[in-house]
C-alpha positions in Angstrom: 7.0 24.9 4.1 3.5 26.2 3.6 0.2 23.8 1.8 -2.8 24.9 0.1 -5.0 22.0 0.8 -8.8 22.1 -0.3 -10.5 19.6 1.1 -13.8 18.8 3.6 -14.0 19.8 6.9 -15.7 18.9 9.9 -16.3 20.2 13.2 -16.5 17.2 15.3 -13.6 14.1 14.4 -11.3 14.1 12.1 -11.5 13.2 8.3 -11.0 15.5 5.6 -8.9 18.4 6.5 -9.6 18.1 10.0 -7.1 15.4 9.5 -5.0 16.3 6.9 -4.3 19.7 7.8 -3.7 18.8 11.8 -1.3 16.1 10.7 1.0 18.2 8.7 1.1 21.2 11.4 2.2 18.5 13.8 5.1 17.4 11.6 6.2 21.3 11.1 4.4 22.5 7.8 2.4 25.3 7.7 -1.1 24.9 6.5 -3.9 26.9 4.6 -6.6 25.1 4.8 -9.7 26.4 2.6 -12.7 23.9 2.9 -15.4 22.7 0.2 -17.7 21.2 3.1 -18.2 22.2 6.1 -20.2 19.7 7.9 -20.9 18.3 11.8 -19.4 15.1 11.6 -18.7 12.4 9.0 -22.0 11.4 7.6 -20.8 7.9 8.5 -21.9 9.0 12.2 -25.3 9.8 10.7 -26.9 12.4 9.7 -24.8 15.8 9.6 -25.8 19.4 9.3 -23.5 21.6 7.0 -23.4 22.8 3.9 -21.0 22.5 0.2 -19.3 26.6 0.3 -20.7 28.3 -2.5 -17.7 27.7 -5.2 -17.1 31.5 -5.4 -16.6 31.4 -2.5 -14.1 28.9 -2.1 -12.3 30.6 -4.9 -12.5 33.7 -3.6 -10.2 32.5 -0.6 -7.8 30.8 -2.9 -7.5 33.7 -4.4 -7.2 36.0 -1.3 -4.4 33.2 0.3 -2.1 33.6 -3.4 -2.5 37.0 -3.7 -0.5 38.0 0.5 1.9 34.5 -0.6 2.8 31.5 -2.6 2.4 28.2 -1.2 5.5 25.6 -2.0 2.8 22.7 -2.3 -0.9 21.7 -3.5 -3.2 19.5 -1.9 -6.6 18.8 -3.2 -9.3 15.9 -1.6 -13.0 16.2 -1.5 -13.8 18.7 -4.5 -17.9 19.0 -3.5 -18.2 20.6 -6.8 -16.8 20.0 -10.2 -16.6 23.9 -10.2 -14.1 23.6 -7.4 -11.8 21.1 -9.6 -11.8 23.3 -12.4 -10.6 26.6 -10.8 -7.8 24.7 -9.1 -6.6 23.7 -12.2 -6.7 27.4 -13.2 -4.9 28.6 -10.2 -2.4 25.5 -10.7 -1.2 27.0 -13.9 -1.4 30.7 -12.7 0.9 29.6 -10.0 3.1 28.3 -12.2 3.6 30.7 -14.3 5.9 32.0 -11.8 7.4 29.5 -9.6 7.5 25.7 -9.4 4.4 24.3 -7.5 4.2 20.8 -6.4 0.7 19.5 -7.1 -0.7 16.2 -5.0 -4.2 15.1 -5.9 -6.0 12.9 -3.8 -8.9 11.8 -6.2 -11.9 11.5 -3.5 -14.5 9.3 -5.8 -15.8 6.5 -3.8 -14.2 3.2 -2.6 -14.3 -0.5 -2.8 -17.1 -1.5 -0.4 -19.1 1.9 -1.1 -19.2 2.6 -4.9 -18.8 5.8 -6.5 -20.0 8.9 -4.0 -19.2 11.8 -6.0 -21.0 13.1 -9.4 -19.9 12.5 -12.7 -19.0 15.2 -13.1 -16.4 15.6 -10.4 -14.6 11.9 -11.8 -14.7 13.8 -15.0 -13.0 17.1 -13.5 -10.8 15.0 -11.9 -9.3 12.9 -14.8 -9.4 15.5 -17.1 -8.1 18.7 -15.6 -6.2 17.6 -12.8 -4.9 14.5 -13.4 -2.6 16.0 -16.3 -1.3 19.0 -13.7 -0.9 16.6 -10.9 2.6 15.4 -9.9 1.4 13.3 -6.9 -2.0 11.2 -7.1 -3.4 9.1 -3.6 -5.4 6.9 -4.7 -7.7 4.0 -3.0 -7.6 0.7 -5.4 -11.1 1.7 -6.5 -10.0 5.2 -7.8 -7.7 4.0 -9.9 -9.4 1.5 -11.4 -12.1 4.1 -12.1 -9.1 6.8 -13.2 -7.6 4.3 -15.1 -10.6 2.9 -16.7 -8.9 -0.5 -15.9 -9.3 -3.9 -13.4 -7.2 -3.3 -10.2 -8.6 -6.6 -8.3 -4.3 -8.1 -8.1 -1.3 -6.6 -7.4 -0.1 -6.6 -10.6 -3.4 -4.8 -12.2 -2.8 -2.0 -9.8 0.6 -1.8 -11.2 -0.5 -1.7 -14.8 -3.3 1.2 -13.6 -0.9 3.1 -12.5 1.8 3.0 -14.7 -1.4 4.2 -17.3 -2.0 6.9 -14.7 0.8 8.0 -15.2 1.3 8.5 -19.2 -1.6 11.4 -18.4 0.9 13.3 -16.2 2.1 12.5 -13.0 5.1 11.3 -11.9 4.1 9.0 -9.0 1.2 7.3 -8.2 0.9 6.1 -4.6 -2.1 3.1 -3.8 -3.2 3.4 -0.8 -5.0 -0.1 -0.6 -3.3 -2.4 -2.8 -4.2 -6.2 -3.1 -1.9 -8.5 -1.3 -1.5 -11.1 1.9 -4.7 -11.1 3.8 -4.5 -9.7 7.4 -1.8 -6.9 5.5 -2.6 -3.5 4.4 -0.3 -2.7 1.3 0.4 0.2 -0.2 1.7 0.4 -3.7 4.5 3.1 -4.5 4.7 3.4 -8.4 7.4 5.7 -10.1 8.6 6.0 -13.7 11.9 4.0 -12.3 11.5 2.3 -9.4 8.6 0.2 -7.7 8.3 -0.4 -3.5 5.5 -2.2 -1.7 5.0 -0.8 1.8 2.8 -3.2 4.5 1.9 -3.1 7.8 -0.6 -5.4 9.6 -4.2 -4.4 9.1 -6.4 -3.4 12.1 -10.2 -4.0 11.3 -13.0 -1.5 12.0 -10.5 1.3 11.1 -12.0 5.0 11.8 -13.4 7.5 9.0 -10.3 9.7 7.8 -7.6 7.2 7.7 -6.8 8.2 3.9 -7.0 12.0 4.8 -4.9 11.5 7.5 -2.1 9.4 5.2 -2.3 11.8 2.8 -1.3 14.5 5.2 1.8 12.5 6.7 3.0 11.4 3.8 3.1 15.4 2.3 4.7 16.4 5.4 7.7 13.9 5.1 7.9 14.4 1.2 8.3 18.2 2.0 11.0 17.2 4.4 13.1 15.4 1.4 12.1 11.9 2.0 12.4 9.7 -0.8 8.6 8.9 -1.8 8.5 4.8 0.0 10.0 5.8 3.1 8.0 9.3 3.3 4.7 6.2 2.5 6.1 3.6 5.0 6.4 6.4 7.7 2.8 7.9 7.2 1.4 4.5 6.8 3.0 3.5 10.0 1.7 6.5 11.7 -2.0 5.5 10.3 -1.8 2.2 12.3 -0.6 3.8 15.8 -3.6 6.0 15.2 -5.9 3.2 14.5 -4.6 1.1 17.2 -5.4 4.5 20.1 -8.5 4.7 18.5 -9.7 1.2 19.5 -8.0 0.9 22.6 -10.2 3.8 23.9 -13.2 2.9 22.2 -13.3 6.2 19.6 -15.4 5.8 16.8 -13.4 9.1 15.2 -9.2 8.7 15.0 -7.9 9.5 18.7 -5.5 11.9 16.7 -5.1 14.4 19.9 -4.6 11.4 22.4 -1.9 9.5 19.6 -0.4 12.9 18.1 3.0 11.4 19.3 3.0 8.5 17.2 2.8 11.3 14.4 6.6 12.1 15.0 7.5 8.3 16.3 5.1 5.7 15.1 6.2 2.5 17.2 6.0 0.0 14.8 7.8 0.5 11.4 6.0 -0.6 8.1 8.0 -3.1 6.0 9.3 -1.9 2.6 9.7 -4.7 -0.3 11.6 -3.3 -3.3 10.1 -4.4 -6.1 12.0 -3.6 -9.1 12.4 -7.2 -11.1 8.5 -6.5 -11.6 9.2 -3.7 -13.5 9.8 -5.8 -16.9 6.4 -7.3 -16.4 4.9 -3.9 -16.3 7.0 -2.0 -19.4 
């Protein structure tokens, strides 16, 4: 199946779609991959050199890329620009106007031990025009408390954030750090009828990219008919093989080239806790 993903993109590692993109043409998918950013390296590494893509231009290739063929699935991260959020939403609905379109927003705000990185502007773009035509939303616990407008500090907050998430649209909303055992990394699989936890040891010092590279795995096996946990325990699964290369030989950036294997077979499986008596505590 072919992705529109609009995201960063970097020259040397792997975050944005550097990641996102490469993981989903491993799995299969093909990928157009129109950047926001086009930078060095994550400015995690220092100081890059780069620019933010002029938005018309950006639009300009979305528009181009529908015009020769439809893609079956959208994926937005990094916006740069609140200009960029807003013409996605219009090309959203001119999309589907003719065919069904799958929509996943990964809102790209900021994160627990940063703060907010993006404008307001783009927080604004985000919950207001894409957040109603999303199906899909990735967020870190901090997005969706900011999303949400509400406290996501337990387990059961998160759950309450993202049921709220979803009254503006969606259908799922998928946490990609949720509270829980220490040591654990959990992420929180929320759907109008059914609620799954998937965990997998955590792995400290983890590289720049690990949510653009989840976000890319877990479209791939969605696209290939998953159910939505199992498509999240496999992609989060894969995250931790990657993380685990990445130490082992010392790269500050995920090994993704050296660990592309573990894309297709991660080694160790995530667990996946159904969580469905929580439910009532959430209606």
């Amino acid at each position: 199946m072919a992705v529109l993903s609009l995201s960063s993109q970097v020259a040397m590692g792997h975050v944005g779609n550097s990641a996102t993109a490469f993981a989903l043409r491993r799995l299969g998918h093909v990928v157009w991959d129109v950047p926001t950013t086009v930078l060095s390296f994550h400015p995690g590494h220092g100081r890059p050199e780069g620019k933010a893509l002029e938005s018309g231009a950006v639009s300009g290739m979305i528009r181009a890329i529908i015009c020769r063929s439809r893609p079956d699935l959208v994926f937005s991260g990094y916006l740069a620009e609140s200009t960029n959020g807003e013409m996605l939403a219009r090309q959203l609905d001119r999309l589907r106007e003719d065919a069904a379109c799958r929509y996943v927003l990964d809102p790209v705000i900021g994160d627990t031990h940063t703060g907010r990185y993006v404008p307001s502007a783009i927080v604004a773009t985000i919950r207001d025009s894409l957040m109603p035509r999303a199906d899909i939303v990735l967020p870190n616990r901090y997005e969706l408390g900011v999303l949400a407008g509400m406290p996501t500090t337990t387990e059961i907050e998160v759950m309450l954030a993202a049921r709220h998430l979803m009254t503006l649209g969606p259908c799922a909303v998928v946490c990609t750090s949720s509270p829980g055992v220490q040591g654990k990394v959990q992420v929180l699989v929320v759907q109008r009828e059914s609620l799954h936890r998937v965990s997998m040891p955590a792995i400290p010092d983890a590289p720049h990219g690990t949510g653009d590279l989840f976000a890319g795995l877990f479209i791939a096996r969605m696209l290939d008919g998953m159910p939505l946990q199992n498509a999240a325990a496999l992609a989060a699964s894969a995250v931790h093989a990657v993380i685990g290369w990445s130490r082992a030989l010392g790269d500050s950036d995920l090994a993704l080239v050296a660990a592309q294997s573990s894309l297709l077979e991660p080694p160790l499986e995530a667990e996946i806790t159904v969580l469905q008596p929580r439910l009532a505590e959430i209606a």
